[in-house]
N, C-alpha and C positions, 0 to 999 in steps of 0.2 A: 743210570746214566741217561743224559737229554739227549736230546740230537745236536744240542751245542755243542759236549763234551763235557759240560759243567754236572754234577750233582750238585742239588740244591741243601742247603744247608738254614736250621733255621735263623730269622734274621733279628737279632737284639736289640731294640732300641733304648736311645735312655731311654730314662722315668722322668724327667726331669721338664719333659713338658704334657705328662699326664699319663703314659699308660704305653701297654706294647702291645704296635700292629698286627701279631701274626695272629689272635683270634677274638680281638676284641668285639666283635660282630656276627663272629659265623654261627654263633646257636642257633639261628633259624633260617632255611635255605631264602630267598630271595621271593622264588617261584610260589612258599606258602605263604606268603605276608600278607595280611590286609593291607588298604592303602594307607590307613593310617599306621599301622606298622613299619611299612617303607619309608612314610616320612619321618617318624622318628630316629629307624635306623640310618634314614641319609642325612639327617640332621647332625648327629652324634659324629658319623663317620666324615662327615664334610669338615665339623670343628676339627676332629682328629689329622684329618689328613691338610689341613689348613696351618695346625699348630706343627706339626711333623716339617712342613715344609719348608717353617720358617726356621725352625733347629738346624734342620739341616742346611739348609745356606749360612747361619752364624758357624755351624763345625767344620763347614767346607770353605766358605770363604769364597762362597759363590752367589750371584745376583740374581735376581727377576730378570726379565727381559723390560725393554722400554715400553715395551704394550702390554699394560697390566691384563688384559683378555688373555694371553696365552697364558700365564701360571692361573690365571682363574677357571679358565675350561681345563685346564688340565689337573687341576687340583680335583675341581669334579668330576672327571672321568676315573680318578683313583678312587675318590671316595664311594662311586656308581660299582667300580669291580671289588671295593671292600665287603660292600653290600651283598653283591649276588656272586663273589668267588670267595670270598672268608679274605682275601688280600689284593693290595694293593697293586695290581698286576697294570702294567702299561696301559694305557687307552689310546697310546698314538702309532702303534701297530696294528697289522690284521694276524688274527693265528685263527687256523683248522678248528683247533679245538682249544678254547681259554681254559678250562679248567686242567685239561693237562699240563697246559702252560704255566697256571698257577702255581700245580703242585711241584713241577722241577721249580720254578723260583727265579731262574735267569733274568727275565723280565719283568720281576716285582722290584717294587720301587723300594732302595732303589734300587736299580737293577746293576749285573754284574761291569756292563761298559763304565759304567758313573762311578761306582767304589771302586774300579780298577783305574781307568784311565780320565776321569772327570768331563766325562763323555757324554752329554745328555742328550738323546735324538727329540725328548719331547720341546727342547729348549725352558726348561722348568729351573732346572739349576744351570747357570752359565757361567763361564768365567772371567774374568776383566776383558780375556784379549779378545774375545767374542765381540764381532760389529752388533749384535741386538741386546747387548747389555746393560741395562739401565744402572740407577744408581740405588732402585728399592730391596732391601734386604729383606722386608716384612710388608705381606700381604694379612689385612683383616679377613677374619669370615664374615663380616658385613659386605666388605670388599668382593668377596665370592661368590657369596649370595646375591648379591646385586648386579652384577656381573653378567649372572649365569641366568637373571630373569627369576630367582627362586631356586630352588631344595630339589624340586621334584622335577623344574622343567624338563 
């Protein structure tokens, strides 16, 4: 049990836009990677989390925000804790310890408030009646990448 009260459960995505989050990355910790290893791993794991995000706002029926920089840094802070936690753990919290936090799940993307209550504190998925709601359903990972300055900024 977490300190939320939640046990975490593992989390299924489709396949249907390429593959499932919960270890498509972690064979190699973060901490041993060359840097050219890290850039491939945050390459892979940026499209991943790029294509993931836009599934989920067609399933949810939820939007971008109006300023395409917030789903794009935030896109890359999931794909940064895919890299160095095995998952896609919030990046717009502070936690003691992340990889605790990983392993309960609470706060993996997406996280319990959002598949419960369509609740997103990073404002990555929103909903119509939300005032920063734009009208983009799909973000590019050119879009992210360009964004974000690059892969590895």
């Amino acid at each position: 049990m977490s300190t939320h009260g939640f046990t975490a459960q593992p989390i299924r995505t489709s396949t249907t836009w390429g593959g499932d989050l919960t270890n498509c990355f972690a064979s190699k910790k973060d901490a041993d990677m060359s840097d050219e290893e890290r850039e491939v791993a945050m390459e892979k794991a940026l499209k991943a989390m790029t294509a993931f995000s836009n599934k989920y706002v067609e399933n949810t029926n939820t939007k971008y925000c109006s300023d395409k920089s917030i789903p794009a840094v935030v896109i890359k802070g999931l794909a940064d804790h895919k890299v160095s936690l095995g998952t896609p753990l919030c990046p717009c919290r502070f936690y003691e310890d992340k990889e605790k936090e990983a392993k309960e799940g609470y706060w993996n993307c997406p996280c319990v408030p959002m598949r419960e209550r369509h609740e997103c504190h990073c404002m990555l998925f929103l909903t119509e009646d939300n005032d920063f709601a734009g009208d983009e359903t799909n973000i590019s990972f050119e879009e992210v990448k360009e964004i974000n300055g690059g892969i590895s900024e």
